[in-house]
C-alpha positions as CSV (number, residue, x, y, z in Angstrom):
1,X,45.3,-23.6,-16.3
2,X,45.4,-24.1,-12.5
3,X,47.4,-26.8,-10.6
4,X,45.7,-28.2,-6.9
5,X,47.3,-30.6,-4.7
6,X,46.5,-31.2,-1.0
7,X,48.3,-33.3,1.9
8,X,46.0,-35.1,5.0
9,X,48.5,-35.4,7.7
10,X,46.2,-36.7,11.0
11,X,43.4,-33.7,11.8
12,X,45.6,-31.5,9.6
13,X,45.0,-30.5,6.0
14,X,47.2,-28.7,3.7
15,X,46.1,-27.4,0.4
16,X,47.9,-25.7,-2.2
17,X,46.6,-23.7,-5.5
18,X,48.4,-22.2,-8.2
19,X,45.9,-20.1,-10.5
20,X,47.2,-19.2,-13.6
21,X,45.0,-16.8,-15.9
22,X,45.5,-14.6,-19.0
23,X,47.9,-11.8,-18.5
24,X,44.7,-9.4,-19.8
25,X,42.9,-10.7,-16.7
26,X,42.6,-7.9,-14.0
27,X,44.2,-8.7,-10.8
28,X,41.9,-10.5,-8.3
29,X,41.1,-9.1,-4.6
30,X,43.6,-11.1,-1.9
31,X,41.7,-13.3,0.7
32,X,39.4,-12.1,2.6
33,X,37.2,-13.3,5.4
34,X,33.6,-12.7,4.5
35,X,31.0,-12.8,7.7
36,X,28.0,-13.4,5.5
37,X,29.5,-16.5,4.1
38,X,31.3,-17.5,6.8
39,X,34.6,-18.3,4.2
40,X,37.6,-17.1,3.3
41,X,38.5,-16.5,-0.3
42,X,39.9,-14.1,-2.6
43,X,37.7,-12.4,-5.1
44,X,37.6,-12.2,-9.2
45,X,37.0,-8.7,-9.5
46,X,35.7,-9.5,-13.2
47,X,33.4,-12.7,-12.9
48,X,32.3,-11.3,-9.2
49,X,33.1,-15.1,-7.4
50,X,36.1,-17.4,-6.4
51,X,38.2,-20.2,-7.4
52,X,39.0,-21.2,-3.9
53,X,37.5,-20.8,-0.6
54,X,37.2,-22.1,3.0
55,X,34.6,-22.1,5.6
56,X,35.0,-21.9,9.1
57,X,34.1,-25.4,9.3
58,X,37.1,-26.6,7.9
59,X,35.6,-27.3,4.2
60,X,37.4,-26.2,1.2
61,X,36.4,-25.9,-2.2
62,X,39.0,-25.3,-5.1
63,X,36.9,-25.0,-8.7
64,X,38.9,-25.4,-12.0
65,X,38.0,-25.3,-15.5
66,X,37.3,-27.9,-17.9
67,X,38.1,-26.1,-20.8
68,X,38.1,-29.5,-23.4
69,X,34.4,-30.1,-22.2
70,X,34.1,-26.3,-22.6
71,X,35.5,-25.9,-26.5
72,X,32.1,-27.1,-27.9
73,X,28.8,-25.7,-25.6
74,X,27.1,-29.2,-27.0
75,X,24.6,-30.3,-24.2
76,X,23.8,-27.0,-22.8
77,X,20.1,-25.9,-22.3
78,X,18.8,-24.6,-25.1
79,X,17.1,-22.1,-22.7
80,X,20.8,-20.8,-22.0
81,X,22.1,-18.8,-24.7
82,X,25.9,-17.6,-24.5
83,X,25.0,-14.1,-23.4
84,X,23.5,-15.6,-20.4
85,X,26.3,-17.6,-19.2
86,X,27.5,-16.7,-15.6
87,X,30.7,-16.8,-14.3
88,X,32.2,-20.2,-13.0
89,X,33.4,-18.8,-10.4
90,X,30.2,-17.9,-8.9
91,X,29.4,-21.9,-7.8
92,X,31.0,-21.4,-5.2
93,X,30.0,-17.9,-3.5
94,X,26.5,-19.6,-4.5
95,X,27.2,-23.0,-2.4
96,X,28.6,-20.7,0.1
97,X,25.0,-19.1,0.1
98,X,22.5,-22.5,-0.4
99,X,24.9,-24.1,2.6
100,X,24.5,-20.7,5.0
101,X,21.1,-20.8,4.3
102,X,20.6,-24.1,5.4
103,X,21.6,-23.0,8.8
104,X,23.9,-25.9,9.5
105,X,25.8,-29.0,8.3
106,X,23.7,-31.3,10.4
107,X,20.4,-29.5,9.7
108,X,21.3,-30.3,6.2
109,X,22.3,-34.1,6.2
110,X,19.2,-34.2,8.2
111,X,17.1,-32.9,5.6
112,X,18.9,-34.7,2.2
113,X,20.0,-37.8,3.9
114,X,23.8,-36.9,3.4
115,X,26.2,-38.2,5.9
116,X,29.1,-36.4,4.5
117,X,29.4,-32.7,4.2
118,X,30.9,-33.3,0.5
119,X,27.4,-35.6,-0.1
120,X,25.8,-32.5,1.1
121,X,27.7,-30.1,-0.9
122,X,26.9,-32.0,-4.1
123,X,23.0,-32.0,-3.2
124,X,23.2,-27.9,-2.9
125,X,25.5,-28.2,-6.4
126,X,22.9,-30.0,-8.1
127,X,20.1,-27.1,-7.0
128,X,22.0,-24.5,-8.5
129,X,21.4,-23.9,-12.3
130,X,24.1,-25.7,-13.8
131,X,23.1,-25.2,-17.8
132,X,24.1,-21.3,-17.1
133,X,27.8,-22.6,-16.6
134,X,30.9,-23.7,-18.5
135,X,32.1,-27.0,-18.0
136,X,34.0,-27.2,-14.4
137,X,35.6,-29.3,-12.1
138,X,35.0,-28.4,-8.5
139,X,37.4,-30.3,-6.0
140,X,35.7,-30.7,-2.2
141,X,38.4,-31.0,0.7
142,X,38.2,-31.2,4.8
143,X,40.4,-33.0,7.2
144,X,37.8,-35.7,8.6
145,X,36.6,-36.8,5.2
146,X,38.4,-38.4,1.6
147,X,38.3,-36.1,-1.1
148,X,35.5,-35.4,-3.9
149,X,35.2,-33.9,-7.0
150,X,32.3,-33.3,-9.0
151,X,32.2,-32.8,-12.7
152,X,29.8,-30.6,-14.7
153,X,30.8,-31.1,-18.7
154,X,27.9,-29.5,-20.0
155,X,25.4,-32.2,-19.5
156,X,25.6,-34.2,-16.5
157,X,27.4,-33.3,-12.7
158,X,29.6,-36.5,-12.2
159,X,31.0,-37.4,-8.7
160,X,34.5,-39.3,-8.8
161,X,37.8,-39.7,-6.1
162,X,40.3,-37.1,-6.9
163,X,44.0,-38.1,-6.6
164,X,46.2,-35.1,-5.6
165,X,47.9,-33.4,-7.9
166,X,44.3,-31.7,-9.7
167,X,45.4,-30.0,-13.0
168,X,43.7,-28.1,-15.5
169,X,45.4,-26.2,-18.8
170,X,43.5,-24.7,-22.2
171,X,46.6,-25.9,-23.9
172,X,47.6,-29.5,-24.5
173,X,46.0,-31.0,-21.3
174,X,47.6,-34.6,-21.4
175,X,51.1,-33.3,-22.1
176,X,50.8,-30.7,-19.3
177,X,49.3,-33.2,-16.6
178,X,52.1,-36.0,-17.4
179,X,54.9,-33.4,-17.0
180,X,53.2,-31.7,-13.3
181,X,52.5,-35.5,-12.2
182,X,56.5,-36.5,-13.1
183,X,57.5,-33.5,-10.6
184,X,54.8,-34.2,-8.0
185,X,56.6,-35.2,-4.7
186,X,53.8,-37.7,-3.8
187,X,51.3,-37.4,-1.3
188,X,53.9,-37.9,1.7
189,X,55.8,-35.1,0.8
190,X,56.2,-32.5,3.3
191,X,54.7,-29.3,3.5
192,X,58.5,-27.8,2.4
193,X,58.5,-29.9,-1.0
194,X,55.2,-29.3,-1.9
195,X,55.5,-25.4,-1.4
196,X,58.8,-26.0,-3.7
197,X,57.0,-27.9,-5.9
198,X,54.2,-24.7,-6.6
199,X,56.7,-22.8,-7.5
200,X,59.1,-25.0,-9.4
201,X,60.1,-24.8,-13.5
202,X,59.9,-28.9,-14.1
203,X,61.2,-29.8,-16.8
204,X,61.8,-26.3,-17.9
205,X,60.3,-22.6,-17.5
206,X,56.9,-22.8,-19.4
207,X,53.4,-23.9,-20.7
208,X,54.0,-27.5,-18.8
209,X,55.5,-26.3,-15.4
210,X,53.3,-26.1,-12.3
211,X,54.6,-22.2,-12.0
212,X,53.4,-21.6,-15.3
213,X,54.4,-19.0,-18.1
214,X,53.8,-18.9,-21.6
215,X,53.2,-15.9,-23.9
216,X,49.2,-14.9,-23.7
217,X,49.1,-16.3,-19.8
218,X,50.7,-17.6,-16.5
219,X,50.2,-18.2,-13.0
220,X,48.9,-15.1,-11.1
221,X,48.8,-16.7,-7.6
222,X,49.5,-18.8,-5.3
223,X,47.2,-20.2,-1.9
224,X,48.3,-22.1,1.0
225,X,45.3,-23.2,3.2
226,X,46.1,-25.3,6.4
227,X,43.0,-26.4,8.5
228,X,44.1,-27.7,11.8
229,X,41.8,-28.6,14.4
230,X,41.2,-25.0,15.9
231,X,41.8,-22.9,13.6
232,X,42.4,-22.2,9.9
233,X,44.6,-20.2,7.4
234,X,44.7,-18.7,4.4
235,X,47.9,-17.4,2.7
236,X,47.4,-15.7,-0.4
237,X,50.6,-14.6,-2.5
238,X,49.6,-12.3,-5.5
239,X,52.2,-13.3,-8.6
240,X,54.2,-16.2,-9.9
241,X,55.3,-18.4,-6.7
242,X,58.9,-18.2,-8.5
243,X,58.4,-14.5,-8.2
244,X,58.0,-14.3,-4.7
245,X,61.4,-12.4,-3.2
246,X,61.1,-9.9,-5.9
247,X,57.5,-9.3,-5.2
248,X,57.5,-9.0,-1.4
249,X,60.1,-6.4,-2.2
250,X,58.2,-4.2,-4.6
251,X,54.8,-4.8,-2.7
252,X,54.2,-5.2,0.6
253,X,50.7,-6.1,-0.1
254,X,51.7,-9.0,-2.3
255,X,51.4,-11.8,0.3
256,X,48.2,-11.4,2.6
257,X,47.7,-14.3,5.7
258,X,43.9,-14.6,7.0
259,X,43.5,-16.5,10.3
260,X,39.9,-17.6,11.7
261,X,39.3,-20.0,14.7
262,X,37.6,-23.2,13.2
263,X,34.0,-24.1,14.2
264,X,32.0,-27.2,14.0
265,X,29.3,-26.7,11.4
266,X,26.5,-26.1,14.3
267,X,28.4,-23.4,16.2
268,X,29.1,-21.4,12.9
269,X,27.3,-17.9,12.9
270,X,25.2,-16.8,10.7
271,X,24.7,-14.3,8.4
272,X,22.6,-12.6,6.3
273,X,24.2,-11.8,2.7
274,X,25.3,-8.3,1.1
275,X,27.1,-8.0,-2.5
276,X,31.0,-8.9,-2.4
């Protein structure tokens, strides 16, 4: 139930997330930048990880569910039982990690023969335990690079080309991803039309627009990441982007705007790690 799309203009990249969750969920923490992992993202108080995060690099990583893959756990280790499970959005504070600990993106292709820090991000994906995990899609994004996605459906972690816009839904997938494609602008659209198009009703207020509502759920942020050559920020809107006026209003708080300079991946500190 989350909508991604992105735009590459020259050494600038623009990403946009809509998340949309159960109403039962409990409110996530806004962005945040974390010194251990050297990343900003906002925080699920009740899984412990993120959906969607930067470094200071200039990488972003934007995970959604695959919740067909998900509706039968066929193909999971047998050494994984349901109670074990761990949150899926815990990949990514746990790439975070395996890619600090590394000490750098060069050190790294170096050391796995990646030339690509997307080639290196799926080698540290493939060390984590993946059997402990729902089926996911994790999207990986950066201004110098064409985007990846890898694919975990329960038995194998598939690479493939993503074409912006990324959807996900619990409910009627194909019907949902024709409708959000119809409205997408197209990857030329600027920045103006593609914040419109987050928060738009196309065709109509509900289950199949990108600002999503239905009964049991709907979308509970929005995120605007733009990486530019030095520097990189993170706007995070708590609520339904249609929402936005009415929220700013009641809440000051709603709307939160992180800004880091950008390093190369050898001049990025680092850290050791303490609990989120």
């Amino acid at each position: 139930m989350c909508t991604l799309s992105w735009r590459q203009d020259g050494s600038t990249l623009d990403v946009f997330f809509n998340r949309d969750e159960q109403k039962s969920r409990v409110s996530a923490r806004p962005a945040h930048f974390w010194p251990d992992y050297q990343a900003i993202f906002p925080v699920d108080p009740q899984g412990g990880g993120t959906w969607l995060a930067v470094t200071t690099a200039g990488c972003v990583l934007a995970l959604l569910n695959n919740y067909q893959a998900s509706a039968a756990r066929e193909g999971y280790s047998t050494e994984h039982s349901t109670q074990s499970l761990l949150s899926r959005g815990l990949v990514i504070t746990m790439l975070l990690q395996e890619l600090q600990a590394r000490s750098s993106f060069d050190t790294l292709a170096t050391t796995t023969g990646s030339s690509t820090q997307a080639s290196a991000i799926g080698h540290c994906l493939r060390s984590l335990p993946l059997c402990a995990f729902q089926p996911f899609t994790l999207v990986c994004l950066s201004p110098d690079e064409s985007a990846q996605a890898f694919d975990w459906d329960g038995q194998q972690l598939n690479t493939f080309q993503p074409a912006s816009p990324v959807i996900s839904s619990a409910v009627e997938l194909a019907n949902v991803r024709a409708q959000r494609i119809e409205a997408y602008p197209g990857n030329d659209a600027p920045v103006s039309q593609l914040l419109q198009y987050h928060g738009s009703h196309l065709p109509t207020r509900g289950a199949f627009s990108v600002c999503m509502h239905r009964d049991d759920a709907h979308t509970v942020s929005f995120s605007h990441l733009q990486v530019k050559p030095l520097n990189i920020r993170f706007l995070y809107r708590a609520g339904a982007p249609c929402q936005k006026a009415q929220a700013e209003l009641h809440d000051a708080s709603a709307t939160v705007e992180v800004t880091v300079p950008r390093y190369s991946d050898n001049e990025s500190p680092k850290n050791s790690f303490s609990c989120l």
